[in-house]
GUTORKE-301576 format. One line per field, with one value per residue (C-alpha): z negated, x negated, y negated; residue number from 0; residue in one letter. Coordinates in steps of 0.1 Angstrom, whole numbers. Layout:
N
pz <- Z | ...
px <- X | ...
py <- Y | ...
k <- NUM | ...
r <- A | ...
//
This chain:
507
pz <- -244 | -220 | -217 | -214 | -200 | -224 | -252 | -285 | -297 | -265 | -259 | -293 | -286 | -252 | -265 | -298 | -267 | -249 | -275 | -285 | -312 | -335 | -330 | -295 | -292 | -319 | -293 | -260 | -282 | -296 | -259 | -244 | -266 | -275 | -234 | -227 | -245 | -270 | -255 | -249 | -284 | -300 | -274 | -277 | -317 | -319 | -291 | -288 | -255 | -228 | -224 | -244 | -273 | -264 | -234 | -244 | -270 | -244 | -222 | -251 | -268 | -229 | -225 | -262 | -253 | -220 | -235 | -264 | -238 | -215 | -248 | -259 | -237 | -251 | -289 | -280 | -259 | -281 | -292 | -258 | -240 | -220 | -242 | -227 | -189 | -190 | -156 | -175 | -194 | -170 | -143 | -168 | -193 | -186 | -151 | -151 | -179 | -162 | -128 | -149 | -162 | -138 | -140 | -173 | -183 | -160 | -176 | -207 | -219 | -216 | -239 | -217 | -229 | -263 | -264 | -247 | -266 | -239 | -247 | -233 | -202 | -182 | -151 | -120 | -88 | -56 | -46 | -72 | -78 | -82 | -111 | -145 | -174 | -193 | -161 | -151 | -188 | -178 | -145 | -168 | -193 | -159 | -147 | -181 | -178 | -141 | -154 | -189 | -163 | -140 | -168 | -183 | -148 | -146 | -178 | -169 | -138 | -148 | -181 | -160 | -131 | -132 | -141 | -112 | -111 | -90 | -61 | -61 | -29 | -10 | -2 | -20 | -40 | -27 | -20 | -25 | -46 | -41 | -5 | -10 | -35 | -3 | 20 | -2 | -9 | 26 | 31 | 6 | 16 | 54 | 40 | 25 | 58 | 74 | 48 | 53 | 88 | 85 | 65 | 88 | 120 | 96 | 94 | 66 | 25 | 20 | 45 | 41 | 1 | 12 | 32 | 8 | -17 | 3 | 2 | 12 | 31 | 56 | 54 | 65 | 84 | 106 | 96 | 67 | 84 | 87 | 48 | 39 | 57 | 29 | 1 | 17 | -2 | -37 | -33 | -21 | -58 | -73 | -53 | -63 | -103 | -100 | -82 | -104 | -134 | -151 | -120 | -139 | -159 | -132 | -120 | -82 | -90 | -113 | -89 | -60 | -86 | -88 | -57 | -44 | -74 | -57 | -22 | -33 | -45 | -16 | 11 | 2 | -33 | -52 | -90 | -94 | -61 | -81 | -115 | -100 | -89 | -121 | -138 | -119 | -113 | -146 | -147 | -121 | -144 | -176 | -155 | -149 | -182 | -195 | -220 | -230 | -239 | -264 | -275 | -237 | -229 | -260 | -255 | -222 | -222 | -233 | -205 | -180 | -195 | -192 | -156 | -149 | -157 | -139 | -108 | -108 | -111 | -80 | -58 | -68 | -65 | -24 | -26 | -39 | -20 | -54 | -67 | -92 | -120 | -116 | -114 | -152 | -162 | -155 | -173 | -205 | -227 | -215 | -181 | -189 | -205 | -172 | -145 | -162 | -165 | -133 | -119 | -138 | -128 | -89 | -91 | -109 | -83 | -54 | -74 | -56 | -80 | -101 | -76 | -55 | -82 | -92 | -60 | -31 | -26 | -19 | -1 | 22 | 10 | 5 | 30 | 30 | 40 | 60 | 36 | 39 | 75 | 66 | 52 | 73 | 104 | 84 | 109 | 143 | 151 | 150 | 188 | 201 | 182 | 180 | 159 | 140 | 108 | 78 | 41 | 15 | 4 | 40 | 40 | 13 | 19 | 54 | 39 | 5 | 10 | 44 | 57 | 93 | 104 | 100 | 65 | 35 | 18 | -22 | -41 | -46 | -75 | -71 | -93 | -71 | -40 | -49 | -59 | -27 | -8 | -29 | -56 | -89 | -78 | -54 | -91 | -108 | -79 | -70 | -101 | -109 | -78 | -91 | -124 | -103 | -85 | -113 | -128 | -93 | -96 | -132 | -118 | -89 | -114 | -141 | -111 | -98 | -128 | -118 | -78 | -78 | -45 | -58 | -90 | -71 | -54 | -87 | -100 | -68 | -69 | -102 | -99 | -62 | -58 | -62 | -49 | -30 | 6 | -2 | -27 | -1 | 29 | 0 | -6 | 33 | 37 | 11 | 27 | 57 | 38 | 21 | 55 | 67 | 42 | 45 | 83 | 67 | 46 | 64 | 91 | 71 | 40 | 44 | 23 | 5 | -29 | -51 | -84 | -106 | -115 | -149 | -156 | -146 | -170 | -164 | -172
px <- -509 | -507 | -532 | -509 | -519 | -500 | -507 | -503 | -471 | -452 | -461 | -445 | -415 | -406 | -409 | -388 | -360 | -366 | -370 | -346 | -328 | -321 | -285 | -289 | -313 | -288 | -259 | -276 | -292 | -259 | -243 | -262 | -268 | -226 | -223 | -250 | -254 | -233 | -198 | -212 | -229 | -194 | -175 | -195 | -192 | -156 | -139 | -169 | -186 | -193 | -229 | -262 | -267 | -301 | -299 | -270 | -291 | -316 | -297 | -284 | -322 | -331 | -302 | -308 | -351 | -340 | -313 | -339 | -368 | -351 | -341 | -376 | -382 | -367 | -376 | -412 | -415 | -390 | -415 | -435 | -434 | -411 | -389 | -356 | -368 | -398 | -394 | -399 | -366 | -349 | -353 | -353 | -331 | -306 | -301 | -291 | -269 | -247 | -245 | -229 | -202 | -175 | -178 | -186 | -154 | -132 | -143 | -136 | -171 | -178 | -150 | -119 | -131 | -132 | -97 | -81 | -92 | -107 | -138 | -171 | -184 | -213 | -213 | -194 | -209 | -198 | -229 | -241 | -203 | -221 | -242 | -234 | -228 | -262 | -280 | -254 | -271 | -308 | -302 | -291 | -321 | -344 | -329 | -335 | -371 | -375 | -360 | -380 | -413 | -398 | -394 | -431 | -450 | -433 | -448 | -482 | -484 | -470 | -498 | -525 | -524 | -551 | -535 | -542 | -536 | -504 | -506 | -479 | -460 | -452 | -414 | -394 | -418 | -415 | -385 | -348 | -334 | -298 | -305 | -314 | -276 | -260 | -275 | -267 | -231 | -225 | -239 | -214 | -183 | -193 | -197 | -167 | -149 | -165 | -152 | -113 | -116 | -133 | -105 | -78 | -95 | -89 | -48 | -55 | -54 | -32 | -42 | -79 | -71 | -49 | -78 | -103 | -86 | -91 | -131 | -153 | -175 | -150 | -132 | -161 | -181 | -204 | -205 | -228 | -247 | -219 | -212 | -247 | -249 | -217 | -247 | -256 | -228 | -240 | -278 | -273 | -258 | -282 | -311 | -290 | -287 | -327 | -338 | -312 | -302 | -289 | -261 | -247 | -219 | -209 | -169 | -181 | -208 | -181 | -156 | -179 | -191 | -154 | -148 | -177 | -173 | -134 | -151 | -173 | -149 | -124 | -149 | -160 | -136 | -170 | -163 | -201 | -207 | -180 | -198 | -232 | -224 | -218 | -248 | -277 | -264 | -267 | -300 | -312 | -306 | -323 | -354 | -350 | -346 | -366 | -336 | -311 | -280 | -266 | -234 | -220 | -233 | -213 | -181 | -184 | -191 | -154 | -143 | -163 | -152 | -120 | -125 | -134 | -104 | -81 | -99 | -102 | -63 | -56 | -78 | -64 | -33 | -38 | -34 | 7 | 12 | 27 | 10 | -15 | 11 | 34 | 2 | -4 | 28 | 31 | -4 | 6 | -25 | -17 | -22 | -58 | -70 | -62 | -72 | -101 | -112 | -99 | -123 | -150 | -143 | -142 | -173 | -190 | -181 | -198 | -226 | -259 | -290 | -285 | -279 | -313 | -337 | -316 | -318 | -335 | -368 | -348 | -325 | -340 | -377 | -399 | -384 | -419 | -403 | -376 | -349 | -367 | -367 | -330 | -349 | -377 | -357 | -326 | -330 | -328 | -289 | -273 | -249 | -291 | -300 | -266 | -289 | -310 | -314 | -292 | -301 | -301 | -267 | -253 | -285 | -274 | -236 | -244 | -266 | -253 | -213 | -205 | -196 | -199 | -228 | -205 | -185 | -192 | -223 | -231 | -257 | -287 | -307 | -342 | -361 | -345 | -349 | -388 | -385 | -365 | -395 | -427 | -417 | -433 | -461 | -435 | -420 | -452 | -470 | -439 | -422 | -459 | -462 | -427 | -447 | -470 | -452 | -432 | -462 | -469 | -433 | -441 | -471 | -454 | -430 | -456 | -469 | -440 | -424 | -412 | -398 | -364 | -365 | -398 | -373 | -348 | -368 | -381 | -345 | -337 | -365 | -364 | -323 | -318 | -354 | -362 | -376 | -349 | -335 | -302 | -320 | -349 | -320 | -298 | -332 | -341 | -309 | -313 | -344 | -330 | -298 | -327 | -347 | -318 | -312 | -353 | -346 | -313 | -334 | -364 | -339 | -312 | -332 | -364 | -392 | -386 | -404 | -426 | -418 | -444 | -453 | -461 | -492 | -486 | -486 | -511 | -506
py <- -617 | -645 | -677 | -708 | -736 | -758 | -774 | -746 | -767 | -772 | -737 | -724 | -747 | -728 | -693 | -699 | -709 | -678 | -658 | -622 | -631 | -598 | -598 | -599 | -568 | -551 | -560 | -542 | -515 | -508 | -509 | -485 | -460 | -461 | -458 | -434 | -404 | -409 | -402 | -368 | -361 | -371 | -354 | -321 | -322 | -331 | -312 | -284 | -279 | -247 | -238 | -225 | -249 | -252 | -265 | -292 | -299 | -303 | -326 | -348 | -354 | -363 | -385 | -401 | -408 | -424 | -447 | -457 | -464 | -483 | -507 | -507 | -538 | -562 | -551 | -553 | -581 | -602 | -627 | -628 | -666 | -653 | -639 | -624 | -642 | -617 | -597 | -562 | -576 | -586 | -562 | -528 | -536 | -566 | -562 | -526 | -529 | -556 | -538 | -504 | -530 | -522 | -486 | -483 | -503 | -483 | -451 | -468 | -465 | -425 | -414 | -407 | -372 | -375 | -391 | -365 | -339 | -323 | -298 | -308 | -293 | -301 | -323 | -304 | -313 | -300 | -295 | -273 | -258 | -220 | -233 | -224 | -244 | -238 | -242 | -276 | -290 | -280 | -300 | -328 | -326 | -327 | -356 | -375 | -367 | -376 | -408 | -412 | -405 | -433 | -457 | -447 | -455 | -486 | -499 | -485 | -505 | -536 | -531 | -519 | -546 | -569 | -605 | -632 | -665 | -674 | -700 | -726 | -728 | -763 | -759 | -777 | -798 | -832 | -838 | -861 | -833 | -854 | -844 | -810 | -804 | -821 | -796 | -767 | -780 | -783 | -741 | -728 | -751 | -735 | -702 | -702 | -713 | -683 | -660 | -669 | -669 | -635 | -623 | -635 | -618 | -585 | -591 | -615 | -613 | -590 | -563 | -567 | -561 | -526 | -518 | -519 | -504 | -474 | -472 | -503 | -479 | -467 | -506 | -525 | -500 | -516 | -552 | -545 | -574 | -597 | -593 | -604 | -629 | -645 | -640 | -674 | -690 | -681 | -682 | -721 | -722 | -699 | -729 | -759 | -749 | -739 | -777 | -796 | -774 | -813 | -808 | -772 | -790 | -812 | -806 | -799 | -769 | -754 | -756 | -739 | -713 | -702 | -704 | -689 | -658 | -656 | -657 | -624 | -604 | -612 | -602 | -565 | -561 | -556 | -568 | -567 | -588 | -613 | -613 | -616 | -650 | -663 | -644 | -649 | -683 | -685 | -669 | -693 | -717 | -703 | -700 | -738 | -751 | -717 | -719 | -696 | -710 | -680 | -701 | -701 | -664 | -653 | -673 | -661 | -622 | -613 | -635 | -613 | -582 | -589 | -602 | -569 | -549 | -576 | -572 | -535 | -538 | -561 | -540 | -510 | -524 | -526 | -487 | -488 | -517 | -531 | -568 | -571 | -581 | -552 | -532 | -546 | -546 | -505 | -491 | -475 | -464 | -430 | -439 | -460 | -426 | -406 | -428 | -435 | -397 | -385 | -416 | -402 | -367 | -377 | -401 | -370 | -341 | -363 | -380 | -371 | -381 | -346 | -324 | -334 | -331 | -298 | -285 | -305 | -290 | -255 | -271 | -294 | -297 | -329 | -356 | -371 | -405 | -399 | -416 | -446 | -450 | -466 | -493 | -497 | -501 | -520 | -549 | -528 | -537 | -499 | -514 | -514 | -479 | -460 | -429 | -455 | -433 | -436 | -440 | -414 | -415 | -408 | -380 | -362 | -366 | -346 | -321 | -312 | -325 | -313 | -350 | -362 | -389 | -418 | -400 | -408 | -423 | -412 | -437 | -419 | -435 | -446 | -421 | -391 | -407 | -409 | -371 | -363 | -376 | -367 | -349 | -358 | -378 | -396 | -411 | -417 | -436 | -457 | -467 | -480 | -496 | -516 | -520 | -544 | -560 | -570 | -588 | -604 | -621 | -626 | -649 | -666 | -679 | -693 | -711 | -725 | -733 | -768 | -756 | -748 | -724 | -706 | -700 | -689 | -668 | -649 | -646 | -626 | -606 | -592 | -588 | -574 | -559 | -519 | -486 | -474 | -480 | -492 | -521 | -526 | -528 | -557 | -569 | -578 | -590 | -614 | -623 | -636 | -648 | -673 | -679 | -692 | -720 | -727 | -734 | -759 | -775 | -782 | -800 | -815 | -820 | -841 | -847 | -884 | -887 | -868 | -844 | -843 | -805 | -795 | -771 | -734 | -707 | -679 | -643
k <- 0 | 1 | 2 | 3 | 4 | 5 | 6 | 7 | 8 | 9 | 10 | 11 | 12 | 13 | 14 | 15 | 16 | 17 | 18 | 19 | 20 | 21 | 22 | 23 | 24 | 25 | 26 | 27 | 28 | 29 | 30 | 31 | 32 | 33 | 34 | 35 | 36 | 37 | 38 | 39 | 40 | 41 | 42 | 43 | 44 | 45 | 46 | 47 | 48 | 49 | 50 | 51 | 52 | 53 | 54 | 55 | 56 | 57 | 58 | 59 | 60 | 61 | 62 | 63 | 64 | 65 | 66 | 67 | 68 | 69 | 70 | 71 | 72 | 73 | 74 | 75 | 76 | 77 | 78 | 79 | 80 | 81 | 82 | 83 | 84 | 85 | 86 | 87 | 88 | 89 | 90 | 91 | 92 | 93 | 94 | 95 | 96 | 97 | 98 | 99 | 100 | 101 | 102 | 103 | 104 | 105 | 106 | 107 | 108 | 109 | 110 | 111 | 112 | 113 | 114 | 115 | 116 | 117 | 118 | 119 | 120 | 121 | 122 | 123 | 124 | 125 | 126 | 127 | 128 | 129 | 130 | 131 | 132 | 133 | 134 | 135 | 136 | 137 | 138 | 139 | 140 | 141 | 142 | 143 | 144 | 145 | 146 | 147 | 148 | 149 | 150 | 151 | 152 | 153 | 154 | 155 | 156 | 157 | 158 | 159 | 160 | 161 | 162 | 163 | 164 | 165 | 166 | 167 | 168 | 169 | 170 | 171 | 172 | 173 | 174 | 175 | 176 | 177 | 178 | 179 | 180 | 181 | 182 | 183 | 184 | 185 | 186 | 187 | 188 | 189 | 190 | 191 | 192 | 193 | 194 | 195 | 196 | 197 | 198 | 199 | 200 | 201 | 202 | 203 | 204 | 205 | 206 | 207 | 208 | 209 | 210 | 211 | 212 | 213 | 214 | 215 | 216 | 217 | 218 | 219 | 220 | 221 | 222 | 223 | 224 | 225 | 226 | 227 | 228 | 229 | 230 | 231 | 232 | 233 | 234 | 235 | 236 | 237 | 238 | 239 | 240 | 241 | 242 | 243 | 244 | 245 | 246 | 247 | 248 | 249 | 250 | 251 | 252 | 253 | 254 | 255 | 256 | 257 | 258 | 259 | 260 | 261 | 262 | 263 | 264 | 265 | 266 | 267 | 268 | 269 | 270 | 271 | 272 | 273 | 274 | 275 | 276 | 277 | 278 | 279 | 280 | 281 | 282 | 283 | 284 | 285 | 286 | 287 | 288 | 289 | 290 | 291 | 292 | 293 | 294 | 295 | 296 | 297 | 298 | 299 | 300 | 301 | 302 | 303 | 304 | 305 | 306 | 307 | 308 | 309 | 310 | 311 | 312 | 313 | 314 | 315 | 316 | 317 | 318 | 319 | 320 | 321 | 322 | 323 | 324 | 325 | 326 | 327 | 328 | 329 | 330 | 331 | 332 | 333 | 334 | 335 | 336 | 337 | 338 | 339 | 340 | 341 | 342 | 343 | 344 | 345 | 346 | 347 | 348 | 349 | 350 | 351 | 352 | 353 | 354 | 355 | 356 | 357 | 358 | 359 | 360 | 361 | 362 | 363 | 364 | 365 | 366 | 367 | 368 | 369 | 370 | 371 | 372 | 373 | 374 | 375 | 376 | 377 | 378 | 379 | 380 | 381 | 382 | 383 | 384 | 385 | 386 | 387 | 388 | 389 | 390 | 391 | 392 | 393 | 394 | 395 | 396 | 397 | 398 | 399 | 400 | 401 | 402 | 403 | 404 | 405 | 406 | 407 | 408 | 409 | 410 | 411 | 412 | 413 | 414 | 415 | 416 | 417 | 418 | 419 | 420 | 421 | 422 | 423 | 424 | 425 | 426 | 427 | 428 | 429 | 430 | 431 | 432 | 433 | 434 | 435 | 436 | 437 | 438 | 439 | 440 | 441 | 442 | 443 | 444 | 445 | 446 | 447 | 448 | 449 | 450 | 451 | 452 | 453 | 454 | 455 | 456 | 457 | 458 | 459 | 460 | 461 | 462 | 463 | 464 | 465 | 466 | 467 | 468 | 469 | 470 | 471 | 472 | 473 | 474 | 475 | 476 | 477 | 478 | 479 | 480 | 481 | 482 | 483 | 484 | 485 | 486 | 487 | 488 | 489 | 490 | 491 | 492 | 493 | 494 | 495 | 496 | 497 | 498 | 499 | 500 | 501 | 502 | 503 | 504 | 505 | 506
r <- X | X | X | X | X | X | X | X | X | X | X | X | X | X | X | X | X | X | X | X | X | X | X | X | X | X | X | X | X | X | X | X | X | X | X | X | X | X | X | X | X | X | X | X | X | X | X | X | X | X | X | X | X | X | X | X | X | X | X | X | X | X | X | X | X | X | X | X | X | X | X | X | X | X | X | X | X | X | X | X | X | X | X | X | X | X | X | X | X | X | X | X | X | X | X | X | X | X | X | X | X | X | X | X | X | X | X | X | X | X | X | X | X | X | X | X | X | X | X | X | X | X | X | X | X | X | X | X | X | X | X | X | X | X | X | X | X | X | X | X | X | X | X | X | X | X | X | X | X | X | X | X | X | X | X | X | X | X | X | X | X | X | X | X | X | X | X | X | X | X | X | X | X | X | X | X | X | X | X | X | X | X | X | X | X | X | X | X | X | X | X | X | X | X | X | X | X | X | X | X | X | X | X | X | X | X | X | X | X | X | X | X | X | X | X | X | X | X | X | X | X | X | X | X | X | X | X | X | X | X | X | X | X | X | X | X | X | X | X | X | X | X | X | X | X | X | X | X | X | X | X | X | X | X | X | X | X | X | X | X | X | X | X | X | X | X | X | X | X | X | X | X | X | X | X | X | X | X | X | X | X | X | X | X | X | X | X | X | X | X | X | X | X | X | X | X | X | X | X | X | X | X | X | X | X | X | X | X | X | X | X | X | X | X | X | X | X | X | X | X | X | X | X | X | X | X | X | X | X | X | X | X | X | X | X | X | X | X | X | X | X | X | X | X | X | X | X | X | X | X | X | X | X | X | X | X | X | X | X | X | X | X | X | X | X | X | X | X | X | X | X | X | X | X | X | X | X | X | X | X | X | X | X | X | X | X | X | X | X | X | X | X | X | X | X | X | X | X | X | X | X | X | X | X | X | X | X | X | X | X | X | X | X | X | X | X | X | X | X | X | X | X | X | X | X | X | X | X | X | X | X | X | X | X | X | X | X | X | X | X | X | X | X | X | X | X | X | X | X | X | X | X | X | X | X | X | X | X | X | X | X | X | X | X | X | X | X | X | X | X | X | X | X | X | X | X | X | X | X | X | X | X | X | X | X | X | X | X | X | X | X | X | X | X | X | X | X | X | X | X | X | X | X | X | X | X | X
//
């Protein structure tokens, strides 16, 4: 439990707005268990499946305990002060269920399967083609538990850390915050400028769309940095809505949100990168207020969902060359049914997390490291270091795939990048190193609760933050994407009066 340092009403006041409401935990609870396991279980008992039954049964009790743990969360910490903003919450349960959206809606939840009658077999993956089926669902049930062992350290660190005090920081709280919105107003109209002209260098709109409907990797290889460096546009947002959450209805902050959203999606045709906006803007702004408005989040979840499907279809309208309406106008269900399995079949055959904890330590033994060098030395330019080593995902691509250097790059997920590296103890010591320093940001927050950046900060943190390179390289990129506006800030926005800070909250 946490010691407040508020009075024991104001303190009951702000956790009843923070609070899980039942029908919310029944909503996620009932999301991921319908998109995890489930399509499987129902696919296996309808259609029948290949393999041992024990070891399906196996992988589908794995797959079930993971989906339940990973809900726990927010059940258990429903009623804490900090309700659904807890960083646990956030960073374990909400977070990771919004960035599966896209995919999860374009495989039309897990039963594309089921629908088509086809029997159940387990995952194919090129890289473990000679594997049988009973073995393919051992490999499964392994992964689960890799994963259930991930999620378990997590909580032990976070539990286990000794609370401290958090230390407030100066930026940000004396200041004109009317100076500070004009500053960030002027960052995201500027971004913004830099986007279009970015896109008309690549042939323009149209073009850069085709392009990128043909894989973002190859598309925009080689100006990863470039690309961050447009996160500047919705973090000055993501700052504004945190220093002056009062400003989040007003006509010129919607109008940059959308445009900044469109801006997004346009640069690298990520629906995620699009939808983030929106969400962690919003999030940003629940820290604020530590309020969350449930009315507007549940008006507004079947506009997002639907946002999804319209943008999948404009960028994969780049690869006929038709537009985006004729590319609605022609799906028939039929057709939703196959692309959507064929797209899980193909993201299946390459997917990489599997195949290294099935097979990585005879195949390439404990990296001891060497997949994280891609993170360590993200900031070396590669034009200085032309063999400045890659990430996992190109790693595994070479070794397990066939690919070139500069081919392809599969996302390798946290818990088998730590067992690539140190095996077991690699996942126990790191995911509860994460446990900590989740309940370090928890305590930078409860001591900044009144300083907008310092907020803005802590939404980043528990949203682009994790153990693995490619969300340590986003991570440092965000970084400098916020050093940036400091630098604009401290010039353009001087200090001018005084905000009066409310008591922190210690954990």
């Amino acid at each position: 439990m946490m010691r407040v340092g508020l009075p024991p009403q104001s303190m009951k006041m702000a956790a009843s707005q923070v609070a899980v409401p039942r029908f919310f935990q029944f909503a996620v609870l009932a999301f991921v268990l319908a998109t995890g396991a489930m399509p499987t279980i129902l696919q296996g008992i309808v259609n029948g499946f290949t393999g041992a039954p024990g070891a399906y049964a196996a992988a589908i009790a794995s797959g079930l305990a993971f989906d339940l743990l990973r809900v726990a969360p927010l059940i258990v910490l429903a009623r804490h002060p900090l309700g659904v903003l807890h960083p646990i919450v956030l960073a374990i349960v909400l977070w990771p269920v919004l960035t599966v959206l896209p995919q999860t809606i374009d495989q039309l939840g897990g039963y594309a399967g089921l629908l088509s009658g086809d029997q159940l077999r387990p995952p194919v993956f090129r890289a473990l083609a000679w594997r049988g089926d009973t073995q393919a669902w051992l490999d499964v049930a392994r992964y689960n538990l890799f994963q259930i062992l991930a999620l378990l350290a997590t909580f032990a660190g976070y539990a286990l850390s000794t609370a401290h005090s958090g230390k407030p920081i100066p930026f940000l709280s004396d200041v004109d915050t009317r100076r500070v919105r004009s500053v960030l107003i002027g960052i995201a109209l500027m971004n913004f400028f830099a986007v279009a002209i970015f896109i008309q260098f690549r042939g323009g709109l149209a073009q850069h769309i085709t392009a990128l409907a043909f894989g973002r990797f190859r598309a925009l290889e080689g100006l990863g940095p470039i690309i961050a460096l447009f996160d500047l546009g919705y973090i000055a947002l993501l700052i504004w809505v945190c220093v002056r959450p009062q400003d989040a209805r007003q006509p010129v902050f919607l109008s940059l949100l959308v445009l900044v959203a469109a801006q997004q999606f346009l640069t690298a045709g990520s629906r995620s990168a699009a939808i983030t906006v929106i969400v962690i803007t919003g999030l940003g702004w629940a820290l604020a207020q530590r309020r969350i408005p449930w009315r507007i989040a549940l008006l507004a979840l079947p506009a997002i969902l639907l946002s999804f499907g319209v943008l999948n279809v404009i960028r994969a309208s780049g690869l006929s060359g038709n537009g985006a309406v004729s590319a609605v106008q022609d799906r028939t269900v039929s057709d939703v049914i196959a692309v959507a399995r064929d797209e899980f079949e193909i993201r299946q055959a390459v997917a990489g997390s599997i195949p290294v904890t099935a097979d990585a330590m005879a195949t390439t033994g404990m990296m001891l490291g060497r997949t994280y060098q891609g993170a360590i030395f993200a900031l070396v330019p590669r034009a200085l270091w032309p063999d400045k080593p890659r990430g996992p995902g190109s790693m595994y691509a070479q070794t397990f795939l066939g690919e070139s250097r500069e081919g392809t790059a599969v996302p390798i997920s946290p818990v088998a990048e730590a067992y690539w590296n140190f095996h077991i103890p690699g996942i126990i010591v790191l995911f509860a190193l994460y446990g900590l320093l989740l309940r370090r940001a928890q305590e930078f927050y409860l001591a900044n609760l009144h300083n907008g950046f310092a907020i803005a900060v802590f939404a980043l943190f528990v949203t682009q933050f994790g153990m693995a390179t490619d969300r340590l390289v986003a991570f440092q990129q965000t970084l400098i994407a916020l050093a940036i506006i400091w630098v604009m800030l401290m010039v353009f926005g001087p200090r001018a009066r005084r905000i009066g800070r409310a008591p922190a909250l210690q954990a």
